[in-house]
C-alpha positions as CSV (number, residue, x, y, z in Angstrom):
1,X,0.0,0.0,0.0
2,X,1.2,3.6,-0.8
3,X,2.0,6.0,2.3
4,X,0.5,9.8,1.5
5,X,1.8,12.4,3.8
6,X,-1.1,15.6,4.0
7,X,0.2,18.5,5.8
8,X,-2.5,21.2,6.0
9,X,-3.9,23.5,8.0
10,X,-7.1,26.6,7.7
11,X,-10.3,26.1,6.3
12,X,-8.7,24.6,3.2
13,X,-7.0,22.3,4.1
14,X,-9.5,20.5,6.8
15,X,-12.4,20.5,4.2
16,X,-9.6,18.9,1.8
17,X,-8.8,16.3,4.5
18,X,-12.9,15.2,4.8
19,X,-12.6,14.6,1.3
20,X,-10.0,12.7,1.2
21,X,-11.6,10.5,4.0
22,X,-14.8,10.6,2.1
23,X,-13.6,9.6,-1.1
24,X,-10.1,7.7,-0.3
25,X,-8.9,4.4,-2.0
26,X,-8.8,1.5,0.1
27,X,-4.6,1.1,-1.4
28,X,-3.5,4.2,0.4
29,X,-2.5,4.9,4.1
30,X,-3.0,8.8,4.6
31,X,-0.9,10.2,7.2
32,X,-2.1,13.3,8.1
33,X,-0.4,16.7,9.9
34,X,-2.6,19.0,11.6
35,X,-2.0,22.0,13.7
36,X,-4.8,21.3,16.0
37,X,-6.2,17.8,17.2
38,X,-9.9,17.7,15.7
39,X,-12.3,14.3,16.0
40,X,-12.4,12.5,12.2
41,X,-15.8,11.2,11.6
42,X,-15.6,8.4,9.8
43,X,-12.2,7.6,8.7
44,X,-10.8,4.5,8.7
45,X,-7.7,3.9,11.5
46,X,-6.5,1.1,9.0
47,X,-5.8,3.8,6.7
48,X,-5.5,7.2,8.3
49,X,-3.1,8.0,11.1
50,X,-3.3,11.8,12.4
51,X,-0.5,13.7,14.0
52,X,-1.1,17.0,15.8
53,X,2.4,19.3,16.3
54,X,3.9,22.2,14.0
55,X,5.4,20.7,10.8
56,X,7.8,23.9,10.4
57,X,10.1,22.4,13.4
58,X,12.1,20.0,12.4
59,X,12.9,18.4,15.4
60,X,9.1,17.4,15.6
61,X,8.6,16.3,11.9
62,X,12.0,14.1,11.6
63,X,10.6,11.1,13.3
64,X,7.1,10.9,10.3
65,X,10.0,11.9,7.7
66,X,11.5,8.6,8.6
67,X,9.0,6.7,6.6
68,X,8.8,6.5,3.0
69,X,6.1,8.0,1.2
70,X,5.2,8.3,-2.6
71,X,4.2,11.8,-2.4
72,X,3.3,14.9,-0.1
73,X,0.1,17.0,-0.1
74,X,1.1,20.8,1.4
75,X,-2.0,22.8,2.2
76,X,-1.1,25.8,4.2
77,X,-2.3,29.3,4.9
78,X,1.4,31.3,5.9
79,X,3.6,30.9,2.9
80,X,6.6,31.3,5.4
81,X,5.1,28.1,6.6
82,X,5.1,26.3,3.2
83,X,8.6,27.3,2.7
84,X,10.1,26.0,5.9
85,X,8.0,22.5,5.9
86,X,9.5,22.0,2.2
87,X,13.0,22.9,3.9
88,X,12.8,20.5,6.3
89,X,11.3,18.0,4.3
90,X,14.2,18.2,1.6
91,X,16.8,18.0,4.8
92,X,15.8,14.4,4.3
93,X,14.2,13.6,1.3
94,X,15.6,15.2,-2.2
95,X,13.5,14.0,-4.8
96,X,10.3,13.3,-3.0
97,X,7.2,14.4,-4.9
98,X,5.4,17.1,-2.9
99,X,1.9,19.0,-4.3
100,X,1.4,22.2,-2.5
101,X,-1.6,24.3,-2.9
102,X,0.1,27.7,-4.2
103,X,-2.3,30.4,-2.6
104,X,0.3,33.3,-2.5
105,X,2.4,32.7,-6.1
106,X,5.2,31.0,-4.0
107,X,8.6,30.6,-6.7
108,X,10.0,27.5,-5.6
109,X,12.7,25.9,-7.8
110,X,12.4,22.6,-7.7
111,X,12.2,20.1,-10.4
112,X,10.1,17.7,-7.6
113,X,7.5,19.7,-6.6
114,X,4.2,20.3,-8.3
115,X,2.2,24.2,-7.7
116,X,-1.1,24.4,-8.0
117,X,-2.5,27.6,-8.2
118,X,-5.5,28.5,-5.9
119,X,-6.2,31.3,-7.9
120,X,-6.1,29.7,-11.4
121,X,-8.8,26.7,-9.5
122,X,-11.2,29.4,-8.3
123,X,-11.2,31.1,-12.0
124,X,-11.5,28.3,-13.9
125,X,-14.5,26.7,-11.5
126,X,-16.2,30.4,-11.7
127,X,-15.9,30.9,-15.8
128,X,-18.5,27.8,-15.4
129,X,-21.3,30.2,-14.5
130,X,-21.3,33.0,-17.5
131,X,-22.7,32.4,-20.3
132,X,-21.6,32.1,-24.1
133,X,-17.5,31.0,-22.7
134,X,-15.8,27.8,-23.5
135,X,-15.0,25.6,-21.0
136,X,-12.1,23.1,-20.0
137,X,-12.3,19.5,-20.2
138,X,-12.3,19.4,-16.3
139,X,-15.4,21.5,-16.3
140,X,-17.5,20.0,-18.4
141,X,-20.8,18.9,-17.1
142,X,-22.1,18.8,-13.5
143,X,-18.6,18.7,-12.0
144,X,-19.6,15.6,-10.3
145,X,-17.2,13.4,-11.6
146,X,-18.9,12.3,-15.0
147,X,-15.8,12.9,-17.3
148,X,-12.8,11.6,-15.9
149,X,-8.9,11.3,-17.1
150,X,-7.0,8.4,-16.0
151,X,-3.5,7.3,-16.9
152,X,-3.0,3.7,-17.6
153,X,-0.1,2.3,-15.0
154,X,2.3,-0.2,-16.6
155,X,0.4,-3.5,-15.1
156,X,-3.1,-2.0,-15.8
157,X,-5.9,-5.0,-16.1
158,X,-6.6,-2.8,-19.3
159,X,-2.8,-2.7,-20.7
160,X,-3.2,-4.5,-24.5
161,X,-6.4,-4.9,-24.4
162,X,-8.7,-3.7,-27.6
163,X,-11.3,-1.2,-26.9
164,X,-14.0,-3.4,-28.2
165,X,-13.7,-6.1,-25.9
166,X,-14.5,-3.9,-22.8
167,X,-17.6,-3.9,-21.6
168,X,-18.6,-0.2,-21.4
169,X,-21.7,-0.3,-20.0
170,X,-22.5,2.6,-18.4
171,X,-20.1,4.4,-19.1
172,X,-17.3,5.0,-22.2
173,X,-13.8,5.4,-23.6
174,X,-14.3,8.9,-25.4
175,X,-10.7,9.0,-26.4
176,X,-7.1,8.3,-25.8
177,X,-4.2,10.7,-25.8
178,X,-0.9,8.9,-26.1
179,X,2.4,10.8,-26.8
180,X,0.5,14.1,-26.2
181,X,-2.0,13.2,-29.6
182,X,-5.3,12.5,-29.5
183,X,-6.8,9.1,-30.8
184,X,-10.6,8.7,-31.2
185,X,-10.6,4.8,-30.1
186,X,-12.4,2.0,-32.2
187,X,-13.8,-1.3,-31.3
188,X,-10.0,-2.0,-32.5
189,X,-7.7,0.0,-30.7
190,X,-5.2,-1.5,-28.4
191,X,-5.0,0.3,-24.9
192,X,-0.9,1.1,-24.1
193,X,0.6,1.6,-21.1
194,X,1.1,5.0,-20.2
195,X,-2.1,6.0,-22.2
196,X,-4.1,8.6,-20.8
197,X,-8.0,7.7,-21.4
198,X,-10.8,10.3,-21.3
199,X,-13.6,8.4,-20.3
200,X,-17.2,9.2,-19.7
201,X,-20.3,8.0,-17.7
202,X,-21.9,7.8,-14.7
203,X,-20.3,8.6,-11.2
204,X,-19.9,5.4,-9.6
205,X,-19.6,3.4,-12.2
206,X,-16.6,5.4,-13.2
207,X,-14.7,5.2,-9.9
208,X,-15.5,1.7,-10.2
209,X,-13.9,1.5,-13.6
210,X,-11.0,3.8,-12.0
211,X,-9.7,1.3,-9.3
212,X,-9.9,-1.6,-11.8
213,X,-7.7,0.4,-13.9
214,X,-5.1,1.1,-11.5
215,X,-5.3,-2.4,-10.2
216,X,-2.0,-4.2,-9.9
217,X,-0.5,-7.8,-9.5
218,X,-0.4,-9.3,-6.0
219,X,-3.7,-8.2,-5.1
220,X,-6.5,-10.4,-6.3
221,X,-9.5,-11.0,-5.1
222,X,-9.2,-7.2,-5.7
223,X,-10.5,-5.5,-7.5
224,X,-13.7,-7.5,-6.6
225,X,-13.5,-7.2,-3.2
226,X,-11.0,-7.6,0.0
227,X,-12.3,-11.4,1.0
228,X,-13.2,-14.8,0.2
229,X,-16.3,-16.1,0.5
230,X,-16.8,-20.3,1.0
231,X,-19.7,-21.2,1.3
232,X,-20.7,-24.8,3.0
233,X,-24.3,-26.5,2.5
234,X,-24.5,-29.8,4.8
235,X,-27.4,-31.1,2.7
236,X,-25.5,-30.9,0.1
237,X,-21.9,-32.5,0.8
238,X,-21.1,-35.0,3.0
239,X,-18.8,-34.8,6.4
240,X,-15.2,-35.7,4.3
241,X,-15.8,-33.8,1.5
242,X,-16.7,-31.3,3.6
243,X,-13.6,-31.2,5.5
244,X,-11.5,-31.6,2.8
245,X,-12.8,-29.0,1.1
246,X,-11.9,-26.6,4.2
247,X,-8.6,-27.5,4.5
248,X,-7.9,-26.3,1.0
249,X,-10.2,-23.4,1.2
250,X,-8.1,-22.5,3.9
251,X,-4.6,-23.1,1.8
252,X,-6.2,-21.0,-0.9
253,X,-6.6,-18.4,1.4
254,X,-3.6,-18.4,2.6
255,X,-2.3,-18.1,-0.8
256,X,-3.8,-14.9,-1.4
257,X,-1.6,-13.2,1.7
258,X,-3.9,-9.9,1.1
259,X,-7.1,-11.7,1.6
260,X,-9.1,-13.0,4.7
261,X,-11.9,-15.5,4.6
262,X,-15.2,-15.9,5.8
263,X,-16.4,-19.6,6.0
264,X,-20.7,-19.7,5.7
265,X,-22.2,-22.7,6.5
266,X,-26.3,-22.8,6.1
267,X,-28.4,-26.0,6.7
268,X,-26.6,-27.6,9.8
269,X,-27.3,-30.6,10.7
270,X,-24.1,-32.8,11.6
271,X,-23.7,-31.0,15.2
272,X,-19.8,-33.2,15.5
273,X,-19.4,-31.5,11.8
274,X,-20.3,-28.2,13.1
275,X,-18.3,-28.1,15.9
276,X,-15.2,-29.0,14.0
277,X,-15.6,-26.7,11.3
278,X,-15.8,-23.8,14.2
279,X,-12.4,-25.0,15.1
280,X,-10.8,-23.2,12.6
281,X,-12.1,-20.1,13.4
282,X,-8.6,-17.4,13.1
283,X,-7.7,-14.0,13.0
284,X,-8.2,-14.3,9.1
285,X,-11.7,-17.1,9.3
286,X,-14.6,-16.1,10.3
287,X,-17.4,-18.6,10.7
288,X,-20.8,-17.2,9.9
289,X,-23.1,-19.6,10.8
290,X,-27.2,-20.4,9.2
291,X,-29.5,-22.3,11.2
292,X,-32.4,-21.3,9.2
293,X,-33.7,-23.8,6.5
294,X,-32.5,-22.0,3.3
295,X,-31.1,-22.6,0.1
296,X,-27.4,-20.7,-1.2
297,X,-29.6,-18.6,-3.1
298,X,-31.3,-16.7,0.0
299,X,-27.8,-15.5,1.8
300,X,-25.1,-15.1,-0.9
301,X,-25.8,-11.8,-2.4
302,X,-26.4,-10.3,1.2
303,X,-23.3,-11.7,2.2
304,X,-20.7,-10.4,-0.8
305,X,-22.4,-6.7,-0.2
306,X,-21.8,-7.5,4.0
307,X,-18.5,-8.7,4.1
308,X,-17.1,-7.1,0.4
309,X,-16.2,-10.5,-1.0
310,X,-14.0,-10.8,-3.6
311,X,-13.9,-14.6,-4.5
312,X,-16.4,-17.4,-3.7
313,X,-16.2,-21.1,-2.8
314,X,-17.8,-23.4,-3.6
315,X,-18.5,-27.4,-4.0
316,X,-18.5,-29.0,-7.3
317,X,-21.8,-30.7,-5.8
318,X,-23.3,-27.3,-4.9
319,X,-22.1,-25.9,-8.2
320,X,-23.6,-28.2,-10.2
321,X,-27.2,-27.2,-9.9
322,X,-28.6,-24.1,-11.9
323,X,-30.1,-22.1,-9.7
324,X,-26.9,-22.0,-7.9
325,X,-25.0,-21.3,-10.9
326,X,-27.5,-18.3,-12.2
327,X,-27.3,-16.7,-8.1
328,X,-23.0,-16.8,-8.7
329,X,-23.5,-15.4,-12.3
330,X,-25.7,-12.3,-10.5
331,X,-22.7,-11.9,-7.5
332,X,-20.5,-10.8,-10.6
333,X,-17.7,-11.9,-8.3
334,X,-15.0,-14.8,-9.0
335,X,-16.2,-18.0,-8.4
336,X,-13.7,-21.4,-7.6
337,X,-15.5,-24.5,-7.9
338,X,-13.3,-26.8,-5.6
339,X,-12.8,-31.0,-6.5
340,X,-11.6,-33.1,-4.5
341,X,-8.4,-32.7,-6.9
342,X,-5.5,-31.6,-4.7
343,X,-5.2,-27.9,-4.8
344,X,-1.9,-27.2,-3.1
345,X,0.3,-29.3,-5.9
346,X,-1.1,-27.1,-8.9
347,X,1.3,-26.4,-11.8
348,X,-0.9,-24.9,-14.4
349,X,-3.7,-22.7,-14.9
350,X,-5.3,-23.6,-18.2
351,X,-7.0,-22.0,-20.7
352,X,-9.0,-23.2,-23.3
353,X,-9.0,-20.6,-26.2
354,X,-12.5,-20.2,-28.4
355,X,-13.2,-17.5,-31.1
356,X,-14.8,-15.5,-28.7
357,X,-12.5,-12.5,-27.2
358,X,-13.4,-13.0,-23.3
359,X,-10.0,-14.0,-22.2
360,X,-9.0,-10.6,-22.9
361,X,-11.4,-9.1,-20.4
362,X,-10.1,-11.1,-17.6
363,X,-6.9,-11.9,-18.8
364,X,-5.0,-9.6,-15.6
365,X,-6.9,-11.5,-13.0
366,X,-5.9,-15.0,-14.4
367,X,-1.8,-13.4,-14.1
368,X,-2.6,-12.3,-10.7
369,X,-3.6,-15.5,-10.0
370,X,-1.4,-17.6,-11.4
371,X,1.5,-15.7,-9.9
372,X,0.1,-15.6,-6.6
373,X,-0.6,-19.4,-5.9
374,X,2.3,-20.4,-8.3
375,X,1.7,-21.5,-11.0
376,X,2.5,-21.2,-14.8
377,X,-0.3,-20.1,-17.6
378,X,-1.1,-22.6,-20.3
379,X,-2.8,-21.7,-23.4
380,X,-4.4,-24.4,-25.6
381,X,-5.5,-23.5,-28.9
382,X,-7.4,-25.9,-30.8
383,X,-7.0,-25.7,-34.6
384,X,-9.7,-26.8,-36.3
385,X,-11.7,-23.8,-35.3
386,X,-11.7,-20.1,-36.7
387,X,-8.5,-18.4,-35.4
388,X,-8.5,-14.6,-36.3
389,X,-10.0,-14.0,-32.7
390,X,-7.9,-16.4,-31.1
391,X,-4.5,-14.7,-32.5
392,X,-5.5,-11.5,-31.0
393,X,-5.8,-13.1,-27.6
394,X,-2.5,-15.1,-27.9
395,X,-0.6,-11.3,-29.3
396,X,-2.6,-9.5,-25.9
397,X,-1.4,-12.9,-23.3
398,X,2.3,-12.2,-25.1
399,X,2.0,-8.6,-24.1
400,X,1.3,-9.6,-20.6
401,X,3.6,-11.8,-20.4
402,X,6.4,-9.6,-21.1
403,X,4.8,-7.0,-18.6
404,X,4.4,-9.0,-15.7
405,X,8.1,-11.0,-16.1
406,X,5.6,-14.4,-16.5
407,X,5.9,-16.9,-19.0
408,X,3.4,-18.9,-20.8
409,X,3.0,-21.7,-22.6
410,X,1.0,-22.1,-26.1
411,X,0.0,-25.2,-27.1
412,X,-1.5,-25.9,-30.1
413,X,-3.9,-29.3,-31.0
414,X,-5.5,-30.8,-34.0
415,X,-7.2,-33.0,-31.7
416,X,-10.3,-32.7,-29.1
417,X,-8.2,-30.4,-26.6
418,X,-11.0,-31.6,-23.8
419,X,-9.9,-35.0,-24.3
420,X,-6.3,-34.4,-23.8
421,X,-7.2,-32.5,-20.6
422,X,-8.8,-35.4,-19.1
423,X,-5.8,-37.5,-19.1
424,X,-3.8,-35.2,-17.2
425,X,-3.6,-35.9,-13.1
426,X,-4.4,-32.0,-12.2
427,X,-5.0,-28.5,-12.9
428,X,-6.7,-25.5,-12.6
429,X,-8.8,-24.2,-15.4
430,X,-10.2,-20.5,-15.8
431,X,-13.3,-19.6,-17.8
432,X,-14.8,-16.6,-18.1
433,X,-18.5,-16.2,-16.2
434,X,-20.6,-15.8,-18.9
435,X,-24.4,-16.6,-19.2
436,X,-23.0,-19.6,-21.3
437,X,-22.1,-21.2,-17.8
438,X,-25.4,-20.7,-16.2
439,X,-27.9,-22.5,-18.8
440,X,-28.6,-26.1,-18.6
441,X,-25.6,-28.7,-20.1
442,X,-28.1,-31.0,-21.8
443,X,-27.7,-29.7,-25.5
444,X,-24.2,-28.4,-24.3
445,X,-22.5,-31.1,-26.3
446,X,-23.3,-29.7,-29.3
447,X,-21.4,-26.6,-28.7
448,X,-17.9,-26.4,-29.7
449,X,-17.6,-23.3,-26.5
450,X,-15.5,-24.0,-23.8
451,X,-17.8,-21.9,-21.5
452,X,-20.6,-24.4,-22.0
453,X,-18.9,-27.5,-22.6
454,X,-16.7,-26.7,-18.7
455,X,-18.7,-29.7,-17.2
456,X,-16.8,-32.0,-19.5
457,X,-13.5,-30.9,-16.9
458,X,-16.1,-31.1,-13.9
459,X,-13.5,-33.1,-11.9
460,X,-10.7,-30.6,-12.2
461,X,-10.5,-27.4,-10.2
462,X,-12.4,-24.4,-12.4
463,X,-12.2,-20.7,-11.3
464,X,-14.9,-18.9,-13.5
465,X,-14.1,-14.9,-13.7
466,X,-16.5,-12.6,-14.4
467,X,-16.3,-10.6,-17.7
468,X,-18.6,-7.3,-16.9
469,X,-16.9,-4.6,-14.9
């Protein structure tokens, strides 16, 4: 997580530190300088930490300078106070970045730090309100966050991607400026890093569509959510499997070191069952226990709003049937249907390429992944199907690849590929969670889609990854 140090003071600067905890991301620890000790409604000690002394004494401020941060935020009234809190900072850090809000046209020469005029903000907000006069791209529209610029970070989950793949709904990619020009995107256009999209839409949806941008590796089950979900129905599996299945839901949490779990059991009945399963109960389990008669379908979505789960759990038993599969679909989270195929001697995460372009919509969550539990990325391409899609996934996975210092394997067959997969001893196989997965497999066979013909792998591990944002 990235350390912010805000140093502020006046009416400015406490109305910019509400913002900040009314609108902060969830990968950033503020730590926050104020003059005078004030109560914080509502922010969150994980990821705030206030200080109260003068930040012009050095003495005081040496101990916070200690710590390395990505950047400072400077808003102060005195600018005799602005210049002596950059002084001190610089005693110890040279090239930090520092921001300062430039209320009294301050000339600081230094290459590291970035003015922004007060002035020049209150003009251009005001030139909003007369009539017949041009406005900037950051005041267009209601000012409420409808039209937003965001630059594309190196491992992006939108880095090589083409525009047409991502699921705009909602919301848009109005342009791309890249190397200072301007591209009007079509479905065709491959997103680079260090591109700087203009994008367009509703509010939320756009800060949602903000953090998956800036996502990085090593996080997953972000940018779904912080947990993982596994959910246990005792009518449904029996005491072993159960069991089993807890020990490696417990591994695979373990795996993702940023992630904590929450184990739901509903329908208990086995009271020898129940009291074992409480016994792993841990700083990072929680058991969350059902006694009412109900079905997967009537906690599930409750639960991934109440405890912000990122990835569910589930048994291939309970995965099986389709109301099940159709209440996952609507969670529009991860979901890792679990075998009883050993999950902690993995090698490969599979993929089983079709002519449709989904892979590339998910294809930075099945990286973080793979690198997180270990594992290398296969490919398989079969090649007696149409392959103009299929090369433009394989040239976006290469790109990755590259990117994120992973290798993968392409392998190409002339044979059934689903065949071949069922002689090997073990797996895991990601699919993108489309409404292909949720219908019924009786005429499935007839497909030649992977998504619908999954249940032909049903004993291997699957992780099925949503492709809507």
């Amino acid at each position: 997580m990235k350390k912010i140090l805000i140093i502020a003071d006046g009416i400015v600067g406490t109305h910019f530190i509400d913002r900040v905890i009314d609108t902060y991301t969830s990968e950033n620890i503020y730590y926050v300088i104020e003059p005078k000790i004030r109560e914080h409604t509502g922010a969150n000690p994980a990821q705030f930490k206030f200080f109260s002394f003068d930040p012009t004494s050095l003495y005081k401020i040496t101990n916070i300078l200690k710590m390395e941060f990505v950047q400072v935020v400077i808003i102060m009234q005195s600018k005799a106070d602005v210049e002596y809190t950059i002084k001190n900072i610089r005693t110890f850090k040279k090239t930090l970045r520092i921001i300062i809000l430039d209320m009294h046209e301050n000339s600081l020469q230094d290459p590291y730090i970035h003015s922004v005029s007060a002035n020049e903000l209150l003009a251009s907000r005001m030139i909003d309100y007369l009539p017949n006069v041009p406005v900037i791209a950051q005041n267009v529209g209601k000012g409420e966050g409808e039209i937003m610029e965001v630059l594309v970070p190196f491992s992006s989950t939108f880095v090589y991607r083409h525009v047409g793949v991502i699921d705009q709904k909602n919301w848009k990619i109005a342009a791309i400026y890249r190397n200072n020009e301007l591209k009007l995107p079509t479905t065709r256009t491959m997103i680079h890093p260090n591109d700087l999209l203009l994008i367009i839409g509703e509010p939320l949806v756009l800060k949602s569509v903000y953090k998956t941008i800036k996502r990085e590796l090593g996080q997953f089950p972000a940018p779904f959510g912080s947990r993982i979900y596994f959910c246990i129905d005792m009518h449904k599996d029996d005491y072993e499997s159960i069991i089993q299945m807890l020990e490696r839901a417990v591994y695979i949490n373990n795996s993702f070191t940023s992630s904590s779990m929450v184990v739901k059991v509903i329908n208990p009945g086995n009271i020898t069952l129940l009291r074992e399963i409480k016994g792993y109960s841990s700083k990072r389990v929680d058991i969350d226990i059902c006694y009412e008669n109900v079905g997967i379908e009537s906690v599930v979505l409750d639960d991934i709003k109440k405890y912000h789960i990122g990835l569910v759990i589930v048994s291939q038993k309970l995965f099986n049937y389709n109301h099940v599969r159709r209440v996952l679909y609507e969670c529009n989270v991860p979901v890792l249907k679990l075998t009883l195929q050993s999950f902690e001697n993995l090698k490969d995460v599979v993929l089983l390429l079709t002519d449709n372009r989904d892979f590339e919509k998910v294809s930075t969550a099945i990286f973080d992944i793979a690198q997180q539990i270990k594992c290398n990325i296969e490919l398989i391409n079969y090649l007696n199907e149409n392959q103009d899609e299929k090369k433009q996934v394989i040239e976006h996975f290469r790109s990755l690849s590259s990117i994120f210092s992973k290798n993968i394997k392409i392998t190409e067959l002339s044979q059934n590929p689903i065949r071949l997969l069922n002689t090997r001893e073990n797996f895991l196989q990601c699919l993108p969670f489309t409404e292909a997965i949720i219908g019924s497999n009786v005429f499935s066979w007839l497909s030649t889609d992977s998504e619908q013909l999954y249940h032909n792998l049903d004993r291997y591990n699957q992780i099925f990854i949503p492709v809507r944002i």
